[in-house]
N, C-alpha and C positions, 0 to 999 in steps of 0.2 A: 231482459227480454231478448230471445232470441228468432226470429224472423225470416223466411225467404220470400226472395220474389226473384223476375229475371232479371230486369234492369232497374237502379236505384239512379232517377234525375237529382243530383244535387246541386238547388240553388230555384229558387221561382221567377229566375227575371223573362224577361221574354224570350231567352235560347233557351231554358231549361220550359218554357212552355210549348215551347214551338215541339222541343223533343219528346214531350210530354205526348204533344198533340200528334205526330208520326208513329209515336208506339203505342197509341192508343188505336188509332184506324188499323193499324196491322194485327189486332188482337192480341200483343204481346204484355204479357204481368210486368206491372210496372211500378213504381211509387216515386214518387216525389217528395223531396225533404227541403225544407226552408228553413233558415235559422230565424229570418225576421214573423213579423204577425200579420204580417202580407204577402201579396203577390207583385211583382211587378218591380224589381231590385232598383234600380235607377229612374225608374218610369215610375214618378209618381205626384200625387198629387193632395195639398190639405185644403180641405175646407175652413175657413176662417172667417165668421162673423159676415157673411154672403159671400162672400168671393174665393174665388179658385185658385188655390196659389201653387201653381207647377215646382216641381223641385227643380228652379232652375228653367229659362223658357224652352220650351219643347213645342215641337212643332210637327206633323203630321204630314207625308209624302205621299198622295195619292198614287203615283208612280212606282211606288216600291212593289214588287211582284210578289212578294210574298205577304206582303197586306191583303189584298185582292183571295188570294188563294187560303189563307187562312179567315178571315171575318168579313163580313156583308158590311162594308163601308159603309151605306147609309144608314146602318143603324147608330151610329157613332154620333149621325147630325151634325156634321163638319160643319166649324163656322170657319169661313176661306180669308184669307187675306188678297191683297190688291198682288197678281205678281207684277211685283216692279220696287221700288227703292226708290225715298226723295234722301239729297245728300245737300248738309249743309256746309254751305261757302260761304264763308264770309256773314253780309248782311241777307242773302238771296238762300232759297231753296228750288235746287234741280231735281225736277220728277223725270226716272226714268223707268221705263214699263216693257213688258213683252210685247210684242208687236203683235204673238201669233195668238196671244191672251186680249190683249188690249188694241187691235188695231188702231182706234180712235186716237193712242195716245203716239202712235209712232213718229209723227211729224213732234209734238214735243220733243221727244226724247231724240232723236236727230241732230235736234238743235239747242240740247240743254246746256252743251259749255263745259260739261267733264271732262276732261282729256279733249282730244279732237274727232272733227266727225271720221277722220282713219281710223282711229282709234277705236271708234266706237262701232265701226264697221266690222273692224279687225275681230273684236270681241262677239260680234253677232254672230261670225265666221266662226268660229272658235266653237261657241255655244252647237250653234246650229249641226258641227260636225258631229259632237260629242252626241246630238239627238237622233242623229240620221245613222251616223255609221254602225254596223255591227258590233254588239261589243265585244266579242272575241277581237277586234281589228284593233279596238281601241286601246286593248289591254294588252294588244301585242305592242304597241309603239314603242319607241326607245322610253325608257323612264328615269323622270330625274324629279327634280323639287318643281313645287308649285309655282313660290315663283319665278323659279328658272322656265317652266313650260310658260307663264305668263308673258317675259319678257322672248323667248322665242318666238312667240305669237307676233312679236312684233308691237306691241304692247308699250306704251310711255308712259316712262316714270310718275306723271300724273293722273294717268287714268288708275294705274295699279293701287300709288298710295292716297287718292282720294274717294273710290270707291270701291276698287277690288279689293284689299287688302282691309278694310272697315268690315266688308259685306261676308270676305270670304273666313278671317277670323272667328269671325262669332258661328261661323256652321261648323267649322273643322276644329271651334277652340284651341287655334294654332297662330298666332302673329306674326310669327315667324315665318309662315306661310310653308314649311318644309315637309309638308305632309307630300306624299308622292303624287304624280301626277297623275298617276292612272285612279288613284281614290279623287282628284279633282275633276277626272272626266265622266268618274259615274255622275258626282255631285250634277255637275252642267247636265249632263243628263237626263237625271232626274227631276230638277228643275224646269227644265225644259218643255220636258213630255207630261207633267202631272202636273195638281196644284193643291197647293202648301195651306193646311188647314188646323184648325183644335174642334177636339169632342163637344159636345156641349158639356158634359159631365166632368171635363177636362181630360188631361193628359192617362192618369190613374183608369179613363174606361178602355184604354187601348189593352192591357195585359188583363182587365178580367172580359174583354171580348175573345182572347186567345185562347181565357184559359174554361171559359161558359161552355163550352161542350165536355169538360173534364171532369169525370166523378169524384165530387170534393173528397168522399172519402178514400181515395190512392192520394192526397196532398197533405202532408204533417207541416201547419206551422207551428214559429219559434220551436223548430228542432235544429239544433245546431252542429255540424260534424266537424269533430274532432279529428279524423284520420278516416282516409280511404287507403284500401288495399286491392289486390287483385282480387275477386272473390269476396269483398268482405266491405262492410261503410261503419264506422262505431262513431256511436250517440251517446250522448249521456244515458240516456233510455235503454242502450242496451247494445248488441249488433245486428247487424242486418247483413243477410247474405244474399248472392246473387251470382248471376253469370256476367255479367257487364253495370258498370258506372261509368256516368256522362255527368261529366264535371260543369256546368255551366253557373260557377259567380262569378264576381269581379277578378282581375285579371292580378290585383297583388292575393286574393282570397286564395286564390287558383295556384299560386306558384306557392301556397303555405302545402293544401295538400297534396299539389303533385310537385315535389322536390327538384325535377329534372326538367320542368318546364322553363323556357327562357323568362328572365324578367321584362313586364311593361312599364317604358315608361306612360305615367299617366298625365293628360293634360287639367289644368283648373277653370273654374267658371265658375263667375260669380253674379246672381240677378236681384237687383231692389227691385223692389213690388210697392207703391204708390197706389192714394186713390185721389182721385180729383173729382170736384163736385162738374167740374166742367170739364170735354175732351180739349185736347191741344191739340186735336187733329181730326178731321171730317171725316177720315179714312182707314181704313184698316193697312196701312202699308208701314216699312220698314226705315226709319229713320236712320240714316249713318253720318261720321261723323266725317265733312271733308276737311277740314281744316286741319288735320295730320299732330292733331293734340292730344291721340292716343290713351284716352282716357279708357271713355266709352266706345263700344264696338258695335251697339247697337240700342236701339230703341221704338219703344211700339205701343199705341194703344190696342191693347187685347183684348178689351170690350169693343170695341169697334167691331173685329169677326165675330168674338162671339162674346153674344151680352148676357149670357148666364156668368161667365166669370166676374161679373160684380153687381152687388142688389139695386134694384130701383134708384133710379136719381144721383148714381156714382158710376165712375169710369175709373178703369185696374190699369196703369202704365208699367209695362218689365223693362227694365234696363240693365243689359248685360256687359259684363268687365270680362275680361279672357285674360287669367296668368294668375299666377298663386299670391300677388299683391292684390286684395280688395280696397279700395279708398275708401274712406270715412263718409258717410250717407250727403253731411253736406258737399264734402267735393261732385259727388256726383249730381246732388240736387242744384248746386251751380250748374253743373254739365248741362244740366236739362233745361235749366231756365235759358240759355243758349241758344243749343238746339232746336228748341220749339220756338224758342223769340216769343218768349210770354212768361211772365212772373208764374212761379212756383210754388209761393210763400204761403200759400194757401192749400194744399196740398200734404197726406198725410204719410207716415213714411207706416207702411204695414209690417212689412220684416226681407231681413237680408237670407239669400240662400245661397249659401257657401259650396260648392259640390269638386271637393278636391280633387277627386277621383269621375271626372267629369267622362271624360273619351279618354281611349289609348289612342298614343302617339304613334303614325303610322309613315316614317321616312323611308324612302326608298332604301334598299329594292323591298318593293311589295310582291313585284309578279302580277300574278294574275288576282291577287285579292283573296286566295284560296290555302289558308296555311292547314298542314295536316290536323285531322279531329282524330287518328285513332293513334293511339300512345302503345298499345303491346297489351298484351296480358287482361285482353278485357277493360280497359280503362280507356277512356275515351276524355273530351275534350271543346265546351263552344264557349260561343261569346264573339264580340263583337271584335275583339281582339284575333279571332281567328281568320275573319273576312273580312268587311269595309268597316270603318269605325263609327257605324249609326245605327238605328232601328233595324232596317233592309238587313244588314249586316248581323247584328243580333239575331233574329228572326231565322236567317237564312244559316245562320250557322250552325243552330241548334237544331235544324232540320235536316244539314247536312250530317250530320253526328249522328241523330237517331240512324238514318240510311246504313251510315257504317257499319251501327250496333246489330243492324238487323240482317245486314251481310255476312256481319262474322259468326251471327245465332245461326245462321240457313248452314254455316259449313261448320261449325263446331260441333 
């Protein structure tokens, strides 16, 4: 089969939709090629016997600007979680909450016992910058690791490894904490200024709301490519020509067909999915683990935000691990019986989700978060791996690509 168009998007996750979605409004001939039988490469979601099991827990950023500017949020029907984090110590659990979210709860969280009320001060400071200042300003600051920005903040050693370091792991799936700090100043940021929610339909209805204004027929799935060229994408099916390709898969995918790309290192995650006939917790918020036993990174009833992720008369618990060791279901369903400070035993283990290739690793220097998208020769370049390593980042990357592609069609 031999074929033209202008631009061939290869890859359906959400940079390859988002670019989908720019060269669609500019009226420019386009196609999209996927190798899987979906849309939405990382972003996704199985239905399994009621309940909604994310690939891995993903979590929605009302703050992200390019959410907003691509899809009508409320059609999504966000179920929100508590912003704030309870952290277990010892026999005791510390609730601590946003103040400008939760004012009610600020006198708690004042005097929860994490680190010191400097500490905790210091952190609100910290937060509060990243939400108010310009982000050109922020992205200009000196940059280093996370938590070197941490403890420059002024920050003790127990505030960091009892709740920063639990809390900030499982967003950046980084333990190590080395992701740069200007990617932890969007994070605070975004935290900050938006709130952290799931579809009702899950995780899976974020990329077909991206991709719902898109004529299915420019999308080939399970088409898988084999080589791209300047000029040219070859399929099993045949070749397809063009004037420009925008490479948007995964970021080891990516350095198969473009040979000159740098390598990512990529980070691991791992989430058990439970159901309990009863919740282990009133509330939709984020359980973390104080006691510095490194197990779990985090934990959550996610029927609590939204009770469509499990059927009638059951509650869905995600429990996520960050690094490419997963323990064995009981280590963690000990973890949990902990945790929660309530038997377990009753409790059914649904299935583990493995996600090797979870985020790329994003250590200093980043800069400004903005790595080149155009390659030479009509070949282009997104993913998450080009910008911040999340959603935002995805989204925004694949929109920064299309722009390129449609810069270099106006002058070619």
């Amino acid at each position: 089969m031999l074929a033209e168009t202008d631009v061939v998007v290869v890859g359906g996750g959400l940079a390859g939709l988002a670019a989908a979605r720019r060269l669609h409004r500019a009226g420019v001939p386009w196609r999209l090629l996927e190798a899987g039988g979906r849309l939405g490469g990382r972003v996704a979601t199985d239905a399994v016997d009621g309940y909604l099991l994310d690939w891995g827990f993903q979590v929605l950023n009302t703050a992200y600007p390019r959410i907003g500017a691509l899809l009508d949020v409320d059609r999504l029907r966000l179920g929100h979680f508590t912003s704030g984090v309870l952290v277990r110590r010892g026999d005791r659990l510390a609730r601590l909450v946003n103040p400008l979210r939760e004012p009610t709860g600020a006198p708690g969280t004042a005097l929860a016992g994490v680190g010191s009320l400097l500490d905790r001060l210091r952190f609100a400071a910290l937060a509060m910058g990243c939400a108010t200042l310009p982000k050109e300003r922020l992205l200009a600051a000196p940059e280093t690791t996370t938590e070197a920005a941490l403890r420059r903040a002024g920050l003790s050693d127990t505030i960091v490894e009892e709740l920063l370091r639990p809390f900030l792991s499982g967003v950046l799936v980084d333990r190590e904490l080395e992701t740069s700090s200007h990617v932890l100043a969007m994070v605070l940021r975004s935290f900050a200024r938006g709130r952290i929610g799931l579809p009702a339909e899950g995780m899976a209805a974020l990329p077909r709301a991206v991709a719902d204004p898109l004529p299915a027929g420019l999308i080939d799935l399970d088409t898988p490519v084999a080589e791209v060229a300047p000029g040219r994408v070859r399929t099993q099916a045949g070749d397809l020509r063009c004037r420009a390709v925008v490479v948007a898969v995964d970021p080891p995918a990516a350095a198969t067909l473009l040979p000159g790309l740098p390598a990512v290192r990529m980070h691991s995650y791992t989430t058990y999915y439970h159901s309990a006939a009863e919740a282990p917790l009133d509330e939709p918020i984020l359980l973390l683990d104080g006691d510095r036993r490194e197990i779990v990174a985090n934990t959550v009833v996610v029927s609590r935000a939204a009770p469509t992720y499990a059927p009638a008369g059951r509650h869905l618990v995600a429990t996520s691990v960050v690094g490419p060791s997963a323990p064995p279901e009981p280590t963690v369903r000990a973890e949990l019986t902990r945790l929660y400070g309530r038997s377990t035993a009753d409790w059914t283990h649904l299935t583990t989700v493995s996600i090797p290739d979870a985020l790329p690793a994003a250590p200093p220097p980043q800069g400004r978060l903005r790595k080149p998208v155009a390659l030479g020769e009509g070949l282009f370049v997104a993913g998450d791996h080009r910008d911040s390593p999340s959603i935002q980042g995805a989204l925004a990357s694949g929109w920064r690509a299309a722009g390129a592609v449609l810069s270099e069609l106006r002058t070619g």
